[in-house]
N, C-alpha and C positions, 0 to 999 in steps of 0.2 A: 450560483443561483440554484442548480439541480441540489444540491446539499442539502441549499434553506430547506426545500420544497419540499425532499423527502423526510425533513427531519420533523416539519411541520405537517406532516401526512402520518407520522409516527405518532407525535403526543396527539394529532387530533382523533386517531384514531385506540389510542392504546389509553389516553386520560380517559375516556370514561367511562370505560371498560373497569379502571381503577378504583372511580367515583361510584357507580351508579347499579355494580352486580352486590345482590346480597345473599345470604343464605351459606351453605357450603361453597358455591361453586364460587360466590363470591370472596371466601375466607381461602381460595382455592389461586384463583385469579389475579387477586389483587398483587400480590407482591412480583409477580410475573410481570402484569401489563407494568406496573411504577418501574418495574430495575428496566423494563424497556424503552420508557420514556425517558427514565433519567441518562441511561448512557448514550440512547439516541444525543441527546442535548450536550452530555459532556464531548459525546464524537464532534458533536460541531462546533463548541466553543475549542475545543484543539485543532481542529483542520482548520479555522479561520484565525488563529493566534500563536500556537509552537510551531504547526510545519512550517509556514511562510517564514518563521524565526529562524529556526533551524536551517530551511535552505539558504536564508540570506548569509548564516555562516558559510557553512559545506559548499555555496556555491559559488561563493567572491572569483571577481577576477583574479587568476591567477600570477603571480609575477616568476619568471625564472626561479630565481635565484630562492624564491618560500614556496616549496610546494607542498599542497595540504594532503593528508595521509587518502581522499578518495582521488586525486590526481595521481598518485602513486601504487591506486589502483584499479584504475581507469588504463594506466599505462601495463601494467603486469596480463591484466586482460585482453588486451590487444597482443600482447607477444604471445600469450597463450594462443592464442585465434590463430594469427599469423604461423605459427607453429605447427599448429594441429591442421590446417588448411595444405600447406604442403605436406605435412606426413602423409595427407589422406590421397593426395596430390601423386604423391611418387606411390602408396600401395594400390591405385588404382590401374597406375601403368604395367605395377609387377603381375595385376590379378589379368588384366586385359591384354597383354603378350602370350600367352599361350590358344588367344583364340584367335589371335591374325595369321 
């Protein structure tokens, strides 16, 4: 709903800006406010139609046995963590032994 709102807070304020200046500032103006309406509107027709597409691939239930290539790096990330969390874990105790 915030999407709708700010997209239609965009054309309503950028249409007629596009319509309605004339003169230089108008010949100046116009193709600015229109490419900001128009992508405004494209932004929404994609976040209400490929991303929800898209996640419904990338985000299926997983099964064991097929795991999809961001499950495979969802897992590398976590060992990363894991990893870096103790290394930080043991240089901590190396830096704080010479003050006890």
């Amino acid at each position: 709903m915030a999407a709708l709102m700010i997209t239609l807070v965009d054309v309503v304020v950028y249409g007629p800006i596009a319509i309605m200046l004339v003169g230089i500032s108008g010949q100046f103006l116009r193709p600015f406010a229109l490419t900001i309406a128009i992508a405004t509107l494209t932004s929404l027709l994609v976040s209400f139609t490929l991303t929800p597409l898209l996640a419904s691939k990338f985000l299926r239930p997983e099964r064991e046995d097929d795991r999809g290539p961001m499950a495979r790096f969802g897992d590398a990330g976590m060992r990363a963590s894991t990893g870096s969390s103790s290394a930080t874990r043991t240089a901590s105790l190396f830096a704080a032994a010479p003050l006890a």
